[in-house]
N, C-alpha and C positions, 0 to 999 in steps of 0.2 A: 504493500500500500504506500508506503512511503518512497519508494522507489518513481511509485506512478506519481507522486504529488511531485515529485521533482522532474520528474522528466517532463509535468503537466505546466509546471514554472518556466523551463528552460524552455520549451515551446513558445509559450507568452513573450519573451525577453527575446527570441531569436525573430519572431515576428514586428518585436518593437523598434528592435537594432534595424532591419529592413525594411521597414516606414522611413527609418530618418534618412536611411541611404539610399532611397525611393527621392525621399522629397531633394534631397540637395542634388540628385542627378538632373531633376527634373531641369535644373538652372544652369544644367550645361548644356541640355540639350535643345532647350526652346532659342536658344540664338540662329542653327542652321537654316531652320525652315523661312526665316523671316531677312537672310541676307539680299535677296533680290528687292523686298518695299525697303529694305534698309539702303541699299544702291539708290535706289530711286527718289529715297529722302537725303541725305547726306551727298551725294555727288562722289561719292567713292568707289573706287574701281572694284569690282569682283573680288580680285585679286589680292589686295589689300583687308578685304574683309575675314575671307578666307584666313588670311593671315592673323589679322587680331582672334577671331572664333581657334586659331588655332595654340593662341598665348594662353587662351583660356583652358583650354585644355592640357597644353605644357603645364603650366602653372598648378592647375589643381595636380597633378601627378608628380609631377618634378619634385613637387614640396613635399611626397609622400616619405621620399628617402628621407631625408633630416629626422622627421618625424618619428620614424622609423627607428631610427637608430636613438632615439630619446627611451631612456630607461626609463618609463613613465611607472611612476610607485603610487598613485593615485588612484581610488576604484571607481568612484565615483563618473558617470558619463557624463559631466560639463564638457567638456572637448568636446565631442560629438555632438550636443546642443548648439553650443557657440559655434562649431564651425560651419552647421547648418544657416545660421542666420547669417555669417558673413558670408557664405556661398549666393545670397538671395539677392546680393547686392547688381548681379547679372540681369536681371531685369530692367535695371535702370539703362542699361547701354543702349537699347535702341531711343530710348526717351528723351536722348539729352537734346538742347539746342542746336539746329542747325548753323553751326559757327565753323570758322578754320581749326578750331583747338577739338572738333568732335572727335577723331582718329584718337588723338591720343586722349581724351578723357574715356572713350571705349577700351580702349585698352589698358589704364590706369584699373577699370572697374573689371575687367577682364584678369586681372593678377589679383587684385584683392578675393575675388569669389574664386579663383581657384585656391587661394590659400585658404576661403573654407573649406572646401571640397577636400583640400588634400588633407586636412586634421580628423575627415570624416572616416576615409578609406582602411587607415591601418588601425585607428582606433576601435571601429567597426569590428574589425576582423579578430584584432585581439581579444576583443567581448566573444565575437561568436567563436573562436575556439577553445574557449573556458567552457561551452556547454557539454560538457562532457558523455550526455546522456543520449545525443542526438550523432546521427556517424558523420566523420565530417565533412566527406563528399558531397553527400546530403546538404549538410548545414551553410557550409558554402559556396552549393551552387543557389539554395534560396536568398544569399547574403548578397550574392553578386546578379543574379538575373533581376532581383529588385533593382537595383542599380542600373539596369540598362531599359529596365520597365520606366524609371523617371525618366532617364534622357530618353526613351522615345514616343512617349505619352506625353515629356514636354513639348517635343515636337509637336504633336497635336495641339496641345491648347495654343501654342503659341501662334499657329496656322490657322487655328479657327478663330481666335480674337482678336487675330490682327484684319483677317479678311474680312469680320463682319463690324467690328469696332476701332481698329485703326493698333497702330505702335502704342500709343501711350495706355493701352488699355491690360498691356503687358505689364505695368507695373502693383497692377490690383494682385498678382500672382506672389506677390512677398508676403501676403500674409499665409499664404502655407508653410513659410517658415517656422513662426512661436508654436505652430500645431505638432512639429515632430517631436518637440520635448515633450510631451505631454507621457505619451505611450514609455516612453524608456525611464519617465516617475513610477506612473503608475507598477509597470510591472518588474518592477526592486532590480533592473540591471546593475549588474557590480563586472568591473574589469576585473580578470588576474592578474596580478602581479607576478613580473616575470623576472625569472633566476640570473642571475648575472651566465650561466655557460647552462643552461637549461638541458634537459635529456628527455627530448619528447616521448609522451608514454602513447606508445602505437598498439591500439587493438588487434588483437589476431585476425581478425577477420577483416582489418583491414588493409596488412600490410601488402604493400606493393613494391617493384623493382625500381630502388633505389637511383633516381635519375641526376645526371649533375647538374649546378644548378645553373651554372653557364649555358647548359644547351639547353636548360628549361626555358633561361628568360629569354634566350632568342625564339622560341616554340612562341612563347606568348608575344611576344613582340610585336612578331609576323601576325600573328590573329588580330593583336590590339589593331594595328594599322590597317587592316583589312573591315573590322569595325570602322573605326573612325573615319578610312575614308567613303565608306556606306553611311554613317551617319552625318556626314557634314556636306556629301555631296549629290545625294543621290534625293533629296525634298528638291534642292534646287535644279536637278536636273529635269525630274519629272514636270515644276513647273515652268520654266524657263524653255527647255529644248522640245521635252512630250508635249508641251500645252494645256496642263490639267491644272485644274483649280490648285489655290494654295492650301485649301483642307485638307484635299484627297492626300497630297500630296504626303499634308502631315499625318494621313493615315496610314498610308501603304508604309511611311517605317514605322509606325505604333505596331500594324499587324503583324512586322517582322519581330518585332519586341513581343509580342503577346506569344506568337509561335516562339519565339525563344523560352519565354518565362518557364512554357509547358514542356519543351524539350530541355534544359537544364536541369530541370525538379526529377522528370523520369529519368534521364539518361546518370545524373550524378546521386541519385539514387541506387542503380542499376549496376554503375563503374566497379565498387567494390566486391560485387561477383564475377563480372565479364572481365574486368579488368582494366586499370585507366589507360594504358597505352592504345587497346585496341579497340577502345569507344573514342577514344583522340583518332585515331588511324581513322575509323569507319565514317566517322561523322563531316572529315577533312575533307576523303573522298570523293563522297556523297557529296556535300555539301559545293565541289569546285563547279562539276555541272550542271547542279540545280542553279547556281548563280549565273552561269552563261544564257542557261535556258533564258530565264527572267529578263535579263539587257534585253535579249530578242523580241520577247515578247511583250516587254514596257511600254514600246511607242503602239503599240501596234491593239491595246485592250485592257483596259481598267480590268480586267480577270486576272490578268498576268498578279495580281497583287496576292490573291489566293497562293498562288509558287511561291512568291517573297513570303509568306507568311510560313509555311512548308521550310523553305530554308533556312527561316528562322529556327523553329523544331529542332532542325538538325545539327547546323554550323554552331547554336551559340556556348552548346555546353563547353567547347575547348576549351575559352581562356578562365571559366571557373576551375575545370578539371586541372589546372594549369596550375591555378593558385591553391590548391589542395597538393596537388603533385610537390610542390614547394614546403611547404609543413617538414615532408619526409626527405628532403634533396639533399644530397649529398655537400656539404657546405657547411665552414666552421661560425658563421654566422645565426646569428642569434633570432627567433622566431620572426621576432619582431622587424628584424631588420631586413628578413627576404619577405616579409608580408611588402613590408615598402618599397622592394626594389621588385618585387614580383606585379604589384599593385598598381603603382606608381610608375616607375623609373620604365615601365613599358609601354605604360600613355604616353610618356614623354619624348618616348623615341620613335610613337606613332606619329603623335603633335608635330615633330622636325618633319618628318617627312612629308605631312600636308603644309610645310612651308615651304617645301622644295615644290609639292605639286601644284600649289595655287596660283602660282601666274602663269603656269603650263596652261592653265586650264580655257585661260584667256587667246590662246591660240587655238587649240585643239577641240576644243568643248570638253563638257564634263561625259560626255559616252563613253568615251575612247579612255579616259583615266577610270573610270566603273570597271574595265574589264582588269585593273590589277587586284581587284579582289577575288575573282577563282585563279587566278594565277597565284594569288599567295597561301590559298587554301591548301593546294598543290604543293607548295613549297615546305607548307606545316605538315600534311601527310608525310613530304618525302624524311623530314628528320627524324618523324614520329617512328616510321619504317627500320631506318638507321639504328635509333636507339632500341628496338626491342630488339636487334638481329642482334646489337652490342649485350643487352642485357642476358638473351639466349648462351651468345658466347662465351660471357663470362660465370655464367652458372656451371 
């Protein structure tokens, strides 16, 4: 009985922790959809904009490392609260005055909310792998697909109230802020407190092949960026090059977000029997030519979003399975510190690379850059492949 009241606790608390990291994504992700009326109000190039939405996302990840590596002796979730409300500050950027100083006050406000953001991710995580009662596959793919349910649900709203009420109507969205504290009161979350050289206690049933953690954070890496550039490019593609309203637009990636939520829950539920390597392998796979498919059939039929939402299912569980694979990785580093460099430090190397592609895109259009997402899908199976033949070898 008392087992169940604890596990019925830890339930509540991993549910809470994934509210808050639901709502602070939401404020990463409502900037993409709304870059083209934000073109058309500020006089700023594409390209540029791309650029600052992409500081926003360095920023909240980049600052995940430091964070990371803070020996935090604190149990209490204020961090988590607080960096939610400074994450909310990202709504103001499309708001500001139309003046010469807009670029850079976007971008001012684009560093401040990601240094919410980044307070939110490894603190998050440290919480959720304190529950000890919940497996952790499990735990942290519901920890992280909330996470990608805000940023692509904030694409939605931000598309729908901008189409129907304008840019400034984006700033009524901060009061979802004070609301993520609430749930991580109520249900008594406490952080662990973590060991100066800690010895992670691995359940039988869940251990798996020891992966290093260098070829891990390049696995996630490639997936981060392969997100990110589906999420920062493909609302504006659809409405700009397809020609679809700016709602639809911000639906068809919520569906891919909802198709994820659903395949993250079952598949890193599932990983600890089948195996992470070969639910990483299958879903890479799978997941390179359902993306092709979809380009193809984007311009061509509002159905095509049904597939986007299908490859959602499948693609998204990697980079959770990624950040659980990491827990157990091969690395003298301290939990704490690959949650951050796992977390983080592989947004950040997603972020550089949409600063390389953003003014590409101003020649090319965004179609032709879409297709480096099954190309990298591709790239994650092939290492995935790699490392279990390596892992076979050395058993």
């Amino acid at each position: 009985m008392q087992n169940s009241s604890v596990r019925s606790r830890q339930w509540r608390q991993l549910f809470a922790l994934t509210f808050a990291h639901m709502i602070a994504d939401v404020y990463v992700g409502l900037i993409a959809p709304v870059l083209i009326p934000m073109r058309d109000r500020y006089g700023i190039s594409l390209a540029a904009l791309i650029v600052i939405t992409s500081l926003l996302v360095f920023a909240s990840n980049i600052f995940q490392i430091p964070v990371g590596h803070l020996r935090a002796t604190w149990t209490r979730p204020w961090l988590i609260w607080g960096g939610v409300l400074l994450a909310g500050v990202s709504v103001f950027m499309p708001c500001l005055p139309a003046t010469p100083g807009s670029a850079a006050g976007m971008a001012a406000l684009a560093v401040l909310s990601g240094l919410g953001v980044a307070t939110v991710h490894p603190e998050g995580l440290r919480a959720v792998h304190g529950l000890d009662t919940i497996s952790s596959s499990l735990s942290t793919a519901v920890f992280m697909v909330a996470g990608f349910m805000g940023f692509s649900g904030g694409a939605l709203l931000s598309a729908t109230l901008t189409e129907h009420f304008g840019l400034e109507s984006l700033m009524g969205l901060y009061l979802l802020a004070p609301l993520a504290g609430v749930p991580l009161v109520v249900s008594g979350v406490r952080l662990p407190v973590e060991a100066a050289k800690p010895v992670p206690d691995v359940p039988s049933a869940e251990r798996t092949p020891s992966v290093p953690f260098g070829t891990l954070f390049v696995m996630a890496a490639v997936l981060a960026t392969c997100s990110q550039i589906q999420g920062t490019l493909l609302p504006s593609y659809l409405h700009e090059e397809a020609g679809y309203s700016l709602s639809f637009s911000g639906l068809s990636f919520t569906l891919f977000g909802v198709g994820g939520m659903a395949g993250a829950v079952l598949w890193g539920a599932l990983a600890p029997r089948l195996g992470h390597l070969r639910v990483l392998l299958a879903t890479a796979l799978v997941g390179a030519p359902l993306t092709a498919l979809y380009l193809w059939l984007a311009p061509q039929t509002k159905g095509a979003a049904a597939v986007l939402a299908f490859t959602g299912f499948i693609v998204y569980t990697g980079f959770p399975l990624c950040v659980a694979l990491a827990r157990y990785a091969d690395s003298s580093l301290r939990v704490s510190q690959r949650m951050g460099l796992i977390s983080g430090g592989t947004w950040g190397v997603a972020a550089v690379v949409l600063w390389i592609i953003g003014p590409i895109a101003e020649h090319t259009g965004l179609r032709l850059l879409l297709h480096l997402i099954w190309i990298g899908y591709l790239a994650a199976a092939a290492m995935t492949l790699f490392q279990m033949r390596r892992a076979k070898r050395d058993q």
